[in-house]
N, C-alpha and C positions, 0 to 999 in steps of 0.2 A: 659444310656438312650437308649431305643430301636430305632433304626435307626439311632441315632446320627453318625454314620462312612460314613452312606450315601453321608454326608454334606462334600465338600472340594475345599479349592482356586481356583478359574477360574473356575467355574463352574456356569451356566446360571440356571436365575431363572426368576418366575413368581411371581409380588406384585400387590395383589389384594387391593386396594382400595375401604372400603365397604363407605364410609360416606364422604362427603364434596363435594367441588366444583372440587374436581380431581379423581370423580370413576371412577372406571377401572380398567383395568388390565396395567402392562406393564413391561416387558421383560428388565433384566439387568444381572451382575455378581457380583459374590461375590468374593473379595478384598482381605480379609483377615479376618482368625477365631483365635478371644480370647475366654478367660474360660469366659465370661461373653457377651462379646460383639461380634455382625459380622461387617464387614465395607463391605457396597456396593455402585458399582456405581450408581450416579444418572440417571435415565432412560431417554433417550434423545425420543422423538417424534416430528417429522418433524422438525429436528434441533436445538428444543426449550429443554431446560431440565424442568423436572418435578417439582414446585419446592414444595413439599412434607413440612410440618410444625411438627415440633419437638415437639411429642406428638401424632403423628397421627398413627390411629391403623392400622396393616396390616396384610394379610393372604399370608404365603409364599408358593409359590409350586414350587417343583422340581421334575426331572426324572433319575432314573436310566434305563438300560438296560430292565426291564421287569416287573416297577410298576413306579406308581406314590404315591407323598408322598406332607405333606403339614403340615405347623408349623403358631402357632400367634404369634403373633411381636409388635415393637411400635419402630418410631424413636424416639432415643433418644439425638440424636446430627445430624447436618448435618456441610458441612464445602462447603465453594465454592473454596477457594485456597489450594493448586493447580492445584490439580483435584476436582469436585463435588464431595462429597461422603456424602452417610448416614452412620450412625451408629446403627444397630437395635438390638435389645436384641437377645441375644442369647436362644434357645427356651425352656422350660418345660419340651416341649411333642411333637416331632413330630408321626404324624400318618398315617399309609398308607389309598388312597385313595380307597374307593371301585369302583369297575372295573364299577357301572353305569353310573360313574360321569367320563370317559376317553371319549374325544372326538371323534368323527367317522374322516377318514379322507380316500380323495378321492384316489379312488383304481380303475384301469379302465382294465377289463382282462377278456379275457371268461372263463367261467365257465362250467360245466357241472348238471345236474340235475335230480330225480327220484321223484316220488312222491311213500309214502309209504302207501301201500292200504291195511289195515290188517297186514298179515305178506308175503306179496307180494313187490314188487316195479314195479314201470310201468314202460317202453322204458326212453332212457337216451334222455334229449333232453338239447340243447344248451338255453347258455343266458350269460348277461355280469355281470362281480362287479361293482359295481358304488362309491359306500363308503365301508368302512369297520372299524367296533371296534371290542373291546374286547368281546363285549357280541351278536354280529349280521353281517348282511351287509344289503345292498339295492342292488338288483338285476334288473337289465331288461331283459324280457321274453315274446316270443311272445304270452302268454295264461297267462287268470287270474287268479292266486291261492287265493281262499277265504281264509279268516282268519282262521287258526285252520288247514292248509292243513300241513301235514308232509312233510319232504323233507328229502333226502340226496343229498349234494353238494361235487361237487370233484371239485379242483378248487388249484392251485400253490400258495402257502405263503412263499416268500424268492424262496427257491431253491430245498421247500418241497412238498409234491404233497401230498394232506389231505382230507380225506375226513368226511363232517363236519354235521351230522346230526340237523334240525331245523325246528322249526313252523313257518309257514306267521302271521305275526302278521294284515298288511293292503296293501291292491294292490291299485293304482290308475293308471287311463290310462293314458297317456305319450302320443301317438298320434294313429293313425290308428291301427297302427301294434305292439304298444311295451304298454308292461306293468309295474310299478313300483311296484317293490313288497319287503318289507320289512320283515327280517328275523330275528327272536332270533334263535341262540344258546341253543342246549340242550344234555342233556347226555355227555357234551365235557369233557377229562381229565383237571386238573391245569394246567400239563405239555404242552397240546395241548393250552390252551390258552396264557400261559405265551409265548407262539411262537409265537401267535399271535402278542401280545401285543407289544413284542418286535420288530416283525417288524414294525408293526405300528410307536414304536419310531423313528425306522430306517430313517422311510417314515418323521416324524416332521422333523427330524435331518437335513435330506437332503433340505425339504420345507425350511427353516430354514436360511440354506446356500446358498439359490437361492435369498433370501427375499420376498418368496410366501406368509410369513406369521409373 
């Protein structure tokens, strides 16, 4: 099965809760993998464990280094001694996620910027990152870029120094002097995003282990 090697003991996951009195999301590990079955732990929140009913359908998502991927499920047993644990089906099909469904995640750094005028660019002028995904960022800038404005951005990812051509998709003003301006990505290679992306994990990983999130 395609991606199935993605999947491995101790490894943290996300169980999405579409239906009942316990939606949501909520962040656990995976236990142990049989040919049929997965065992995980029961998701604790504010002390309390989850307590998840045998038969309840789930959407699982997980991360590697430079994609996100995500599988359906169903408890199939739970146990409370002597650890909590579910039992969920081991999956069909897992599928990678498309890159508009990764979340943005705050990124706070300056930046550099041109606007592309024809086959021109104008003076480099400063601004900061605010957020950053796989497919954009939100910038602050002291001038309003209308929607549709070209850019090239130069601007450090990790320890790499990229420069990332992009349309304004919406600005809004921020306060006197600064502007919110949001950017898609375009023209980017795979390779260039997948660097992205991955720091980005980088950046979960870290939030992660501070308990930011």
């Amino acid at each position: 099965m395609l991606f199935a090697d993605k999947l491995h003991e101790g490894m943290f996951i996300e169980l999405e809760v579409m239906e009942g009195a316990y939606q949501g999301k909520y962040r656990t590990k995976i236990e142990e993998i049989g040919n049929r079955i997965i065992s995980i732990g029961v998701p604790l929140v504010e002390g309390q464990f989850i307590p998840l009913q045998e038969g309840t359908s789930l959407r699982v998502i997980f991360t590697d280094d430079i994609a996100a991927y995500s599988f359906s499920s169903r408890i199939v047993k739970r146990i409370t001694e002597p650890i909590p644990t579910f039992y969920i089906e081991y999956p069909q099909k897992i599928k990678k996620i498309q890159r508009r469904q990764y979340v943005r995640v705050p990124v706070v750094q300056e930046l550099s910027y041109r606007i592309v005028e024809e086959e021109e660019l104008s003076e480099e002028k400063k601004g900061f990152m605010k957020d950053l995904s796989g497919g954009g960022l939100l910038m602050a800038a002291s001038e309003d870029l209308p929607p549709q404005t070209k850019i090239k951005i130069k601007t450090i990812i990790g320890a790499t120094e990229m420069e990332l051509p992009g349309i304004t998709l919406r600005s809004t003003k921020d306060n006197d002097s600064t502007y919110l301006i949001s950017v898609k990505f375009t023209d980017i290679s795979e390779r260039t995003r997948d660097r992205i992306i991955k720091y980005i994990f980088d950046i979960q990983r870290e939030m992660r282990r501070k308990g930011l999130v």
